[in-house]
KEVEX-82971 format. One record per residue (C-alpha): residue in one letter; x, y negated, z negated. Coordinates in steps of 0.5 Angstrom, whole numbers, plus 500, padded with zeros to 3 digits. Each point is the difference from the previous one (the first is absolute). Example, Ala and Ser with C-alpha at 12.3 -4.5 7.8 and 13.67 -1.06 7.14 Angstrom:
A525509484;S502493502;
//
This chain:
X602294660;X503493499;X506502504;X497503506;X496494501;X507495499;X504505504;X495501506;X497491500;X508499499;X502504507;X493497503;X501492499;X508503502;X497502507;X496496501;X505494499;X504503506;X496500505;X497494499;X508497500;X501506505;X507502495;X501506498;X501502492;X500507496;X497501494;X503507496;X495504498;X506504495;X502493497;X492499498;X499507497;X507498496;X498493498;X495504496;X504506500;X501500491;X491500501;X501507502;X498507496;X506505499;X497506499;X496499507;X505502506;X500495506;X499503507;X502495506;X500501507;X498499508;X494502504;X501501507;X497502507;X503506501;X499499508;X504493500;X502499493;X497494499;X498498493;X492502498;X498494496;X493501496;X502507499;X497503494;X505503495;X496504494;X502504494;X496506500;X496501495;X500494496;X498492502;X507498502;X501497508;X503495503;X500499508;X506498504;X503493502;X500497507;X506503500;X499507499;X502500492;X497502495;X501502492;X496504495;X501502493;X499507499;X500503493;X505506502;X504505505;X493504501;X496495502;X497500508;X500494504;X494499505;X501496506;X494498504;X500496507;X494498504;X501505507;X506505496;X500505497;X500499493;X507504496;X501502493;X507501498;X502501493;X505496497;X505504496;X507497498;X500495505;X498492499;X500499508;X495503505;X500498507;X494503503;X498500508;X493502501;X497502507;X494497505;X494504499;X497503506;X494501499;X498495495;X494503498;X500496493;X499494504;X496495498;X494498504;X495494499;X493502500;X496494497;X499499494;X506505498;X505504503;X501508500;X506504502;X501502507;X499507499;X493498497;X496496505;X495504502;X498494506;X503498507;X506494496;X506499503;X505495497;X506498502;X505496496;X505494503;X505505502;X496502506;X497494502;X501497507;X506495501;X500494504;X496493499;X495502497;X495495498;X493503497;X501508495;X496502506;X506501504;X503504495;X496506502;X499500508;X502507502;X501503493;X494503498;X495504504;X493499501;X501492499;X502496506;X503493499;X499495506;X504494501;X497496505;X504494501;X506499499;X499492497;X503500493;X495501495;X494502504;X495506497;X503507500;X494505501;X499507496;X495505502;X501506497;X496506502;X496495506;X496495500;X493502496;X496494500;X497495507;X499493496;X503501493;X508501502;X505506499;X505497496;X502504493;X499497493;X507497498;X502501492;X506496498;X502502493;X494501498;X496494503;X496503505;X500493506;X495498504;X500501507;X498492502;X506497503;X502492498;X502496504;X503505506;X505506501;X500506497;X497499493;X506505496;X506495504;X500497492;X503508498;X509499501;X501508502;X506499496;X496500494;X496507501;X501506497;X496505503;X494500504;X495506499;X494501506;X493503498;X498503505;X494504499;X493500496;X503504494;X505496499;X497493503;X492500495;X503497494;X500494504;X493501502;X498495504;X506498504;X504507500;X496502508;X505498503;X506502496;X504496494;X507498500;X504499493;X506496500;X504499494;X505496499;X507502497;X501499493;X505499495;X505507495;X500498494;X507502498;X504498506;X500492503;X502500507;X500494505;X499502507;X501495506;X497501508;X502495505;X498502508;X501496506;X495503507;X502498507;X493501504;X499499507;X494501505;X500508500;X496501507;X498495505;X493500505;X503501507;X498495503;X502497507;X507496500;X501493504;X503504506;X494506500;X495495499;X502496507;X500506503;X492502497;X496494500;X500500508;X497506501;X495498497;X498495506;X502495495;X504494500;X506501495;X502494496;X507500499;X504496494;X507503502;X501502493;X501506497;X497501493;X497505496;X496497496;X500507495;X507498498;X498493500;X496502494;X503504497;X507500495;X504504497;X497499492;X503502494;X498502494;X504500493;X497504493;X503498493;X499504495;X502500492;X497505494;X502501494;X497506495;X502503494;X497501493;X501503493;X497506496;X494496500;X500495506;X501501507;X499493505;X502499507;X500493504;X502499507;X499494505;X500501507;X501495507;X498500506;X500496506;X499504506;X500496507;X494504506;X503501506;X496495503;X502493499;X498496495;X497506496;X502501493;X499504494;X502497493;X499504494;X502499493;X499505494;X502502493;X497505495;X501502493;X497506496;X501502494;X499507495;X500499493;X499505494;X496498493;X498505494;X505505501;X499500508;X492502498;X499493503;X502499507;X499493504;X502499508;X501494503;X500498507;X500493504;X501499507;X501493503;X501498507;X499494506;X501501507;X500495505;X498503507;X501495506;X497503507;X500496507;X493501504;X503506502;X493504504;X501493504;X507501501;X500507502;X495499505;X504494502;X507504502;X496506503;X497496506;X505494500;X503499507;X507503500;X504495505;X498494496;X505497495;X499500493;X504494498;X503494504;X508497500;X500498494;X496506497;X493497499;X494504501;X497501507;X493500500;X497505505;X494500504;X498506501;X500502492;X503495494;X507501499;X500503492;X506495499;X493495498;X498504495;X505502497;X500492497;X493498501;X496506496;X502505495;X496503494;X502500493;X498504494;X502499494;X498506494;X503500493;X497508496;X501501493;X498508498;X501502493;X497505495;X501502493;X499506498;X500503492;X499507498;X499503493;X502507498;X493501496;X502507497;X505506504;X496501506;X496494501;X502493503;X496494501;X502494507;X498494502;X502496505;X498493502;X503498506;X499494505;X502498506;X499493502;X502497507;X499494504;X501497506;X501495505;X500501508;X501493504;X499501507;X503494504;X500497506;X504494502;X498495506;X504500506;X499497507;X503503505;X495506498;X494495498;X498504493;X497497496;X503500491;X497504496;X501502493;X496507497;X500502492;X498506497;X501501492;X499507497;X499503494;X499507497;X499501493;X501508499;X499501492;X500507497;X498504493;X501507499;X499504494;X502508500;X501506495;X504506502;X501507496;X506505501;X500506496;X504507502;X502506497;X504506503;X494502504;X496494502;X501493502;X494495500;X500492502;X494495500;X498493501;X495496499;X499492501;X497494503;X502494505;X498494502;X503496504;X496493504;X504497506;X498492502;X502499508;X500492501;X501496507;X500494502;X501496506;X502493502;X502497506;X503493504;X500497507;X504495504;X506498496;X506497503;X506504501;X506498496;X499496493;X497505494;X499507501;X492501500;X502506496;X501496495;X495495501;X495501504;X497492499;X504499506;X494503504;X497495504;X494505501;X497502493;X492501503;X496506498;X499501507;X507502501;X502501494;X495503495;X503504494;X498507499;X501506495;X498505497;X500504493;X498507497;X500504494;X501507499;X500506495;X501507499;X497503493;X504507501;X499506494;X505506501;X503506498;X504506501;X502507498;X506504502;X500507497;X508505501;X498507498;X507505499;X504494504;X497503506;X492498501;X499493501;X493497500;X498492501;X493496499;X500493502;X493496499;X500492500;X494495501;X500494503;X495494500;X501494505;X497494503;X501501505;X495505501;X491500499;X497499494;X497507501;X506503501;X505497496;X504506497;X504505503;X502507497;X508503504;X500507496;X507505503;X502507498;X508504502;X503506498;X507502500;X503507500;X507500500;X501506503;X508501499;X499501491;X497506502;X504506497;X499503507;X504493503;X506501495;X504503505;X498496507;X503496504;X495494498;X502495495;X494498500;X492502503;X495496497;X493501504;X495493499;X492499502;X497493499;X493497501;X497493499;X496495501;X503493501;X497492501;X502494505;X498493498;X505497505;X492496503;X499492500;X498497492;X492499500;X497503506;X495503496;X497493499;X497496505;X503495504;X497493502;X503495504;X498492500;X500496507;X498493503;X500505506;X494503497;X496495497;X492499501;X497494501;X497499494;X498492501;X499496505;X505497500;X508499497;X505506501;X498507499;X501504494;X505504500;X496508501;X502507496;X500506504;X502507498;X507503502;X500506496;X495504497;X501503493;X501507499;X500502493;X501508502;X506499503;X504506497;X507503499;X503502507;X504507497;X505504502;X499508498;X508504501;X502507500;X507502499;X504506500;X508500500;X506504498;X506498497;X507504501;X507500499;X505506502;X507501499;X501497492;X496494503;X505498506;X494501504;X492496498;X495499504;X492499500;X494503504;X494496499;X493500504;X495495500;X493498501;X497494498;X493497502;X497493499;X493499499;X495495499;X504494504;X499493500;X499496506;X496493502;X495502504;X494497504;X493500495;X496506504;X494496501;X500495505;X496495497;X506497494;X502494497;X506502500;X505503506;X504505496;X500504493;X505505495;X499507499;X502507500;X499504507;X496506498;X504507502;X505496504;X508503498;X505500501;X505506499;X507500500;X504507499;X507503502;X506503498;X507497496;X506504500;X508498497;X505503498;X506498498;X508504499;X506497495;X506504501;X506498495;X507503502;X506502494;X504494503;X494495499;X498499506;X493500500;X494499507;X492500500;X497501505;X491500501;X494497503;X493499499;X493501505;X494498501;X494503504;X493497499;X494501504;X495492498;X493502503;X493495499;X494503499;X492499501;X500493500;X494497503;X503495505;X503502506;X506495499;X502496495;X505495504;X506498497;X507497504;X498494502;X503496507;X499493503;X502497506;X499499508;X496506502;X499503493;X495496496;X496505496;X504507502;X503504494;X505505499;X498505493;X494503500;X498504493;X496506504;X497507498;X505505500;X506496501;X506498495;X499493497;X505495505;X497503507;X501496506;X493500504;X501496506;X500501507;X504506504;X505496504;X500505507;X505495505;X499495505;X495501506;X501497507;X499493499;X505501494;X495500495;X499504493;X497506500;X496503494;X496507499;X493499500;X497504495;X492499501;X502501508;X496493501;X506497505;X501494493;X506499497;X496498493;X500501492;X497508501;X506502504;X504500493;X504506499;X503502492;X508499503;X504503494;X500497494;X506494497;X502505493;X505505501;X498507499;X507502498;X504496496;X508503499;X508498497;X505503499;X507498496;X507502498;X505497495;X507503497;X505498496;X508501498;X505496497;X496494500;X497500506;X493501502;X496500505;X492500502;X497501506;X492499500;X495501506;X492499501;X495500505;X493502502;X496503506;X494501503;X497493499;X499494506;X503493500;X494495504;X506495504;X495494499;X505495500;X501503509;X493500501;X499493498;X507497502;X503504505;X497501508;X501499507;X495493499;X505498494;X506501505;X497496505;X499494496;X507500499;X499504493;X506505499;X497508499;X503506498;X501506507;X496504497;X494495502;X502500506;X502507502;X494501505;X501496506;X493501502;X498496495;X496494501;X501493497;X493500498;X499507496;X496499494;X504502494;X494504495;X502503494;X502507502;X503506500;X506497504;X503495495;X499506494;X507503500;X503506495;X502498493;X505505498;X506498498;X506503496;X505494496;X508501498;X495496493;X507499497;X507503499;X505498494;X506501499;X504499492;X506500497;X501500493;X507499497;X503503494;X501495496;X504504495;X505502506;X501492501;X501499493;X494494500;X495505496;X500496494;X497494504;X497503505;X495507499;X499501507;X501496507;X496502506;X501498507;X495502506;X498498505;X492502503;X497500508;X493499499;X496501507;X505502504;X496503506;X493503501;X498505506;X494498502;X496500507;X496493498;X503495504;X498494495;X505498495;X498505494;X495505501;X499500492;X495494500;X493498498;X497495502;X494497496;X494499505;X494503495;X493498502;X496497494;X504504495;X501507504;X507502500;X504501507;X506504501;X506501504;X499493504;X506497503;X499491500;X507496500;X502505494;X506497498;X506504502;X506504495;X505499498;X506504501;X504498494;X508502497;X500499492;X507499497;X499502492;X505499494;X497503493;X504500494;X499501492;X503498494;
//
C-alpha cells in the first residue's frame, strides 16, 4: 500500500510543481513499478495495458479494471494505463467506465491487453441524485432528469442556473438582465403561489441553501460552473416530498465534481469572451429626430451633433475564466481541489463582475472501507460593481441625439433635456462586496451487510457589504452621499439518517429514515453619510469625512431573523422481479415560520413503475426500454415573510398622545400587523404519469410525461374582514383559493455512431402547461406596479378567477378618435374610461416552453448547436408607456417610430396602462453554438506531458427572432405590490449580450 501512495504523491507534487513553473516534466510510471520491481511476487502474472475511447482513442482514466472473482482491481491512469496482477492465464479481466459498456475479456497467454471500450447509448445504469440517496436511472419511479457537465450550455456562464436553460422539459429558466451576476429565474412546472414566490429548493452536495439573497445578484453566483459534476432536476411530487416543506416548487441537486481514487490528474481551462451589445432599441437618428420633432408643432432644438447615446454607453466588454483542478487518489482516498477566476466586464460601462473561487472535497476509507467520510469546502468572494444603471438606461433612450456627447478635448458635455450618463458613470456607482464559505462533513458507517448510518453537518456562511456612492459634482448640483449595508446569513445544518438495502434473485428492498435540523440566522444593517467633499479619503473607507451625521438624514437601520426547520423523514422503494417498481416518501416538517396551531406539516408521496420491456413478451421488440410510471404527492412551500404569525407594533412620536400638559408628547404604539397563529402550510397536492422509452438498442430515448399540480391553502397579506381593526393588514390562508397548474412534456433524444467514428446526436424537448387561478374571493389582486406622469395608482398584473397567474389586466386600447386621442373598450357601457373597464389581456407565462440541438464529432472535431424558446405569452413594453410618445417628442426627448406611427395622434394623448404597450413575448434564441478541436497528443509526440488539449471557440446569443421591439423580449422586470408577484414587465431591462468565447483546455 506504501508504494502506491509514494508513487501517486511523487507524480502529484511533480504536476503540480509545473504548472505552478509553467515547465514541463514526465515521471515513468515503468521506472516506479522498477524501483520496486524485487517487491513483486513470482507466482502472480503481470497484465499491463491501455484503456481507450473506442470512438476517439483518447484514454479513459478512472477506469476500473478487476480480477473477476476475486478482491483484486486497479484503475487506469491519466493516461489510460494501467497494471494488474492476475494469478493465471484463466482469469477474467472486468473493465468498467461510467457511460461504456463494461468488457470482460480473458487473459490467456498475454501480458499486454489494450482494451476500447464504446459510449453507452442509452446509459440506463446512470446514476441519479434523488435526496438523500442516489438510484439507477432504470429505477426512478419519478419525473428526474439529470444532466452531466458534458450536456451543459456553453458560453459565459455566471450562476448553475444557466446550465440547464433549454434542456430539461417542464422547466423554464429565465435570464431577465443581461447585467453580471443578476438572478436567474427557475419555474418549474409554473408558478403555484401568489405571495410566497415559485423558486425551487436548491441542494448542493447535500446542503439544502436558503433562498435569502445577501448583498445583491444571484444567490448561486459563488458556484464556478467548472467545478459541477452533474445537476439532477426533481420535478414532481413523488420524487420532490422527501423535502417536505420546500419541495412545491421543485428541488435541484447540484453536485460537484470529485476525485478517482487510483489516477491523479490536472487539468487546466482558460477562456477569453468578447461581448458587444446584442439588439439595440430603435430609436431616432440625429438626421430622423430633426425631421420629426417639427411635425409636432414643436420647436426643434439643434446641438449639430450626431450621437447616439446607446453606443455612448455601452462598450465591447471582456470576459476572462481561469480554471486549475487537480484530482486523484489511492485504493482508499480520493480528493479533488480547483480553483477558479473570473473577471467579467458588463456591456454597460463601469459594470463589472469579479469572482474568485476554490474547492476541495475528499473521500476517505476506515476499517476495511465500513467507514466512509466525505468532505467538501467550498470558498469564494465576488465583487460586483454597477453604475445606477436603471438611471442610465432611462437617460439614452430619451437624450436628444443631435447634441454632442463630449467637447474638443473630450470632456463630457452636459444635456439639458436628460443628464449626459458620462456624470454618472464617475460620480455614483455601487459597490457590493460577498465573501461565502459552504462546507459539509459527512461520515457513514456500515453498521452490519445491508445497513448504513450518515450524518451530515454542513454550514454556509456569508457576508456581505453593499456601498452605494454618490460623490458631489456642481455642474449636476447633487449633493454626496454615502449608503452602507452589511449583511449576514448564517445557514447551519445537522442531519442524521439510517438506510437499509437488502436483495435476492426476486426482490429488492430500500429504506430510509432520518432527522434534520437546520437554523438559518439573516442579519442586516445599514448606515449612512452626508455632505463630504470630493477627492481626499474615500468615505467608503471612512465615513467620519461625513459633514452630515444627524439622525434626521442619516438615522441607522436593520433588521435580524431567525428561522428553523425541524423535519422527520422517510423513504421506501420496493423492485420486484427487476420489473415492478414501488416508491413511498413521507417527511414532517416544524417551522417557525408558521402559527403555533399549525407548527408541523405532514408531505407523504407514492410512485409505481412497470418496466414493460423485461416482460417475456418484450424480448424481441424494438423497445430496449418501456418503463410505464405513476406518481402522487403532496408537498409544502415556506418561501413567506419570518414571523408574520406575531403581531407587529410600531413606536412613533407622530402618534404620540398628550399625556401632560406640557413637555413633548410621548412617543404612542400602535398595531401594524395583527397575529394570527392558525396560519398553515400553503401545499402543493401533484399527480403525475410518464413513460420512458428506448428503441433501436437505445439509439433513440424519450420520455412522455402529463402533469397536474394544484396549490391550496395560499398565503396572502390581506385587509382585516372587519372594518373597525387596530391593524391595516393580517396573514392567512385564503380558504378554497387555487391555483392549478397542468401540462404535458415531451423529449426525446437520437445518438447515432457510424464504423468510421463519426458520431451525431440530435433532440429536443417541449413543454405545453395550462396555469389557472380559482375561487379566489377578491376580484383582483393587483400586482405590477407603474408610476410616473399620467400613471400613479395604475397597475399592470392582476391574479383573477379563471385566469393564469401573470395576467395582464388593463384597459383595451381600441385607436385614436378624432381629436387624436386614445380609445378604450367600455365594458359596463358607462361612456367612462375607468378601473371597471379592465379585460384579463393574456398572461406574462408561456404556455409552451421548447429546444432543440444537435452535436457531432469526428477525428477531433466537434460541434454542438443548442436552440431555445417559448410561446404563447405577452411581454408588457413599460419602458414605451412611460418614456416614449409624441408629448416626449415634443419636449425634444428622442422616441421610437412606432409611438409615432399614427399621424392622427395628439400631443396631448393620455399614455394609461393598456393593451396598447402589451406586446408578444414569444422568441426563439441560437443560446449557444461551440465548436472544439481536440489534438492527438500521441500523434504529435507531447503525450508524455500533455493527455489532452482542446481548442474551441463558442458564440453565445448569436440571434433571437422575435416581434418584441424592446431589447430583449426575455425580461422580468420586479414591479410586485406588497409582496405579490408580477410577470412579464419590461422597465429599462439591462440589455444582452452577444458574446464570442475563445477556449484553451488541456490536461497533465
Amino acid at each position: 500500500m506504501s508504494k502506491i501512495y509514494f508513487y501517486y504523491l511523487k507524480r502529484c507534487l511533480k504536476l503540480f510543481a509545473a504548472a505552478l513553473l509553467i515547465s514541463c516534466c514526465f515521471f515513468s510510471p515503468e521506472k516506479a513499478f522498477a524501483i520496486n520491481s524485487t517487491a513483486s511476487i513470482i507466482k502472480l502474472k503481470t497484465i499491463t495495458g491501455t484503456v481507450l475511447d473506442a470512438q476517439d482513442g483518447n484514454p479513459l482514466p478512472g477506469a476500473g479494471i478487476m480480477v473477476k472473482g476475486s478482491t483484486q482491481s486497479t484503475t487506469t491512469d491519466g493516461n489510460g494505463a494501467y497494471t494488474i496482477t492476475v494469478p493465471d492465464d484463466n482469469a477474467i479481466l472486468v473493465i468498467k467506465y461510467v457511460g461504456y459498456v463494461t468488457q470482460e475479456i480473458l487473459v490467456g497467454n498475454r501480458t499486454k491487453i489494450d482494451v476500447s471500450l464504446k459510449a453507452n447509448a442509452t446509459d440506463l445504469s446512470q446514476v441519479v441524485v434523488v435526496g438523500y440517496g442516489t438510484q439507477n436511472k432504470k429505477d426512478v419511479t419519478g419525473a428526474v432528469k439529470s444532466l452531466k457537465s458534458e450536456d451543459f450550455n456553453k458560453g459565459i456562464i455566471n450562476s448553475p442556473q444557466q446550465l440547464l436553460q433549454g434542456k430539461v422539459s417542464g422547466v423554464n429558466v429565465t435570464s431577465a438582465s443581461g447585467e453580471p451576476g443578476s438572478v436567474t429565474g427557475v419555474i418549474i412546472r409554473g408558478s403555484g403561489g401568489v405571495r410566497s414566490g415559485s423558486s425551487p429548493l436548491y441542494v448542493i452536495d447535500g446542503l439544502p441553501l436558503d433562498n435569502s439573497n445577501t448583498g445583491s445578484g444571484d444567490p448561486l453566483t459563488f458556484i464556478n460552473p467548472q467545478d459541477i459534476e452533474s445537476i439532477d432536476v426533481l420535478k414532481d411530487a413523488s420524487a420532490t416530498a422527501i423535502y417536505g416543506s420546500r419541495g412545491a416548487n421543485g428541488v435541484i441537486i447540484v453536485t460537484t465534481k470529485r476525485g478517482k481514487a487510483g489516477t491523479s490528474t490536472l487539468n487546466v481551462a482558460t477562456s477569453l469572451g468578447v461581448s458587444t451589445l446584442a439588439r439595440a432599441l430603435p430609436l431616432l437618428t440625429a438626421d430622423e429626430f430633426r425631421v420629426e420633432v417639427p411635425k409636432t408643432g414643436a420647436t426643434l432644438d439643434d446641438k449639430g451633433g450626431n450621437t447616439d447615446w446607446q453606443k455612448e454607453a455601452m462598450r465591447t466588454a471582456l470576459t476572462q475564466n481561469y480554471n486549475i483542478n487537480l484530482g486523484g487518489g489511492a485504493d482508499k482516498l480520493a480528493y479533488f481541489a480547483s480553483i477558479g477566476a473570473q473577471k467579467q466586464e458588463g456591456i454597460i460601462k463601469k459594470n463589472d463582475l469579479n469572482r474568485y473561487s476554490g474547492r476541495f472535497n475528499v473521500t476517505q476509507k476506515f476499517l476495511e472501507d465500513r467507514l466512509i467520510l466525505d468532505m467538501n469546502l467550498n470558498v469564494a468572494n465576488t465583487k460586483q460593481t454597477r453604475p445606477p444603471i436603471s438611471t442610465i438606461l432611462a437617460n439614452i433612450v430619451t437624450n436628444n441625439p443631435t447634441y454632442p456627447a463630449s467637447d474638443a478635448n473630450g470632456n463630457p458635455i452636459a444635456s439639458l433635456i436628460a443628464p449626459n450618463p458620462a456624470f454618472y458613470f464617475d460620480l455614483e456607482k455601487e459597490t457590493t462586496i460577498t465573501n461565502r464559505l459552504i462546507g459539509n462533513v459527512s461520515p457513514s458507517l456500515r453498521i452490519i451487510k445491508g445497513l448504513v448510518y450518515k450524518a451530515n453537518l454542513g454550514i454556509d456562511n456569508s457576508t456581505a457589504t453593499r456601498d452605494w456612492l454618490n460623490m458631489p459634482n456642481p455642474i449636476t448640483t447633487r449633493e454626496s452621499r454615502l449608503e452602507t449595508f452589511n449583511n449576514i446569513n448564517k445557514n447551519t445544518l445537522i442531519e442524521n439518517y439510517l438506510t437499509y438495502n437488502w436483495a435476492n434473485t426476486k426482490h429488492n428492498v430500500s429504506a430510509l429514515a432520518g432527522h434534520s435540523y437546520q437554523r438559518i440566522f439573516v442579519q442586516q444593517r445599514n448606515t449612512s453619510i452626508n455632505r463630504f467633499l470630493a477627492g481626499g479619503i474615500d468615505p467608503i473607507y471612512n465615513p467620519g469625512v461625513g459633514q452630515d451625521l444627524t439622525l434626521a438624514n442619516n438615522r441607522p437601520g436593520g433588521f435580524a431573523f431567525i428561522n428553523e426547520l425541524q423535519s422527520f423523514f422517510g423513504r421506501v422503494t420496493y423492485q420486484f422481479n427487476n420489473k415492478y417498481l414501488f416508491t413511498a416518501n413521507f417527511r414532517a416538517d416544524g417551522s417557525s415560520k408558521f402559527g403555533a396551531n399549525n407548527k408541523y406539516g405532514y408531505f407523504p408521496s407514492f410512485s409505481a413503475g412497470w418496466k414493460i420491456s423485461e416482460e417475456e413478451f418484450m424480448k424481441n421488440s424494438i423497445f430496449s426500454n418501456l418503463k410505464l410510471r405513476a406518481g402522487y404527492g403532496v408537498t409544502g412551500n415556506q418561501e413567506i415573510p419570518p414571523k408574520i404569525t406575531q403581531a407587529l407594533f410600531s413606536s412613533l412620536a407622530a402618534s404620540g398622545y398628550p399625556l401632560y400638559p406640557t413637555g413633548a408628547y410621548p412617543a404612542g404604539t400602535t398595531y401594524t400587523r395583527l397575529a394570527n397563529p392558525d396560519i398553515q402550510w400553503e401545499t402543493s397536492k401533484q399527480t403525475d404519469i410518464g413513460l420512458d422509452f428506448g428503441l433501436f438498442k437505445g439509439a433513440l430515448t424519450g420520455t412522455i410525461d402529463v402533469f397536474r399540480k394544484v396549490s391550496d391553502n395560499i398565503l396572502l397579506q390581506v385587509i382585516p374582514a372587519d372594518p373597525i381593526q387596530p391593524a391595516t393588514e393580517v396573514w392567512g390562508n385564503v380558504k378554497d383559493m387555487t391555483v392549478t397548474n397542468k401540462g404535458i412534456e415531451f423529449e426525446l433524444d437520437y445518438r447515432h455512431q457510424a464504423d468510421n467514428g463519426f458520431t451525431y446526436n440530435i433532440g429536443g424537448n417541449i413543454t405545453y402547461s395550462k396555469n389557472k387561478v380559482e375561487n379566489s374571493p377578491y376580484t383582483v389582486i393587483s400586482a405590477g406596479s407603474v408610476g410616473g406622469a399620467g400613471l400613479t395608482g395604475q397597475t399592470i398584473n392582476g391574479y383573477v378567477n379563471n385566469q393564469p397567474i401573470g395576467t395582464f389586466f388593463m384597459r383595451e386600447y381600441l385607436g385614436i378618435d378624432a381629436k387624436g386621442l386614445s380609445i378604450y373598450r367600455d365594458l359596463d357601457g358607462d361612456n367612462l374610461s375607468t378601473d371597471k373597464d379592465r379585460i384579463s389581456a393574456g398572461s406574462a407565462l408561456p404556455t409552451t416552453v421548447y429546444s432543440f440541438y444537435a452535436s457531432a464529432a469526428y477525428k477531433g472535431f466537434d460541434l454542438s448547436v443548442n436552440f431555445n424558446g417559448v410561446a404563447g405569452n405577452k411581454v408588457y413594453d413599460y419602458t414605451h408607456n412611460q418614456s416614449f410618445s409624441k408629448l416626449n417628442l415634443s419636449r425634444n426627448a428622442n422616441t421610437t417610430r412606432e409611438a409615432i406611427a399614427d399621424a392622427a395622434e395628439s400631443i396631448n394623448n393620455n399614455n394609461f396602462v393598456s393593451t396598447r404597450y402589451l406586446k408578444s413575448g414569444a422568441f426563439l434564441r441560437l443560446n449557444n453554438v461551440a465548436l472544439g478541436y481536440s489534438l492527438n497528443t500521441k500523434d504529435l509526440g507531447i503525450n508524455k506531458w500533455f493527455s489532452s488539449i482542446r481548442l474551441s471557440v463558442t458564440a453565445q446569443n448569436l440571434f433571437v427572432i422575435t416581434d418584441y421591439p424592446g431589447y430583449d423580449p426575455e425580461v422580468n422586470i420586479d414591479r410586485s405590490i406588497g409582496g405579490v408577484s408580477s410577470y412579464g414587465i419590461d422597465y429599462l431591462s439591462y440589455p444582452k449580450a452577444k458574446s464570442f468565447i475563445f477556449g484553451l483546455n488541456f490536461s497533465f
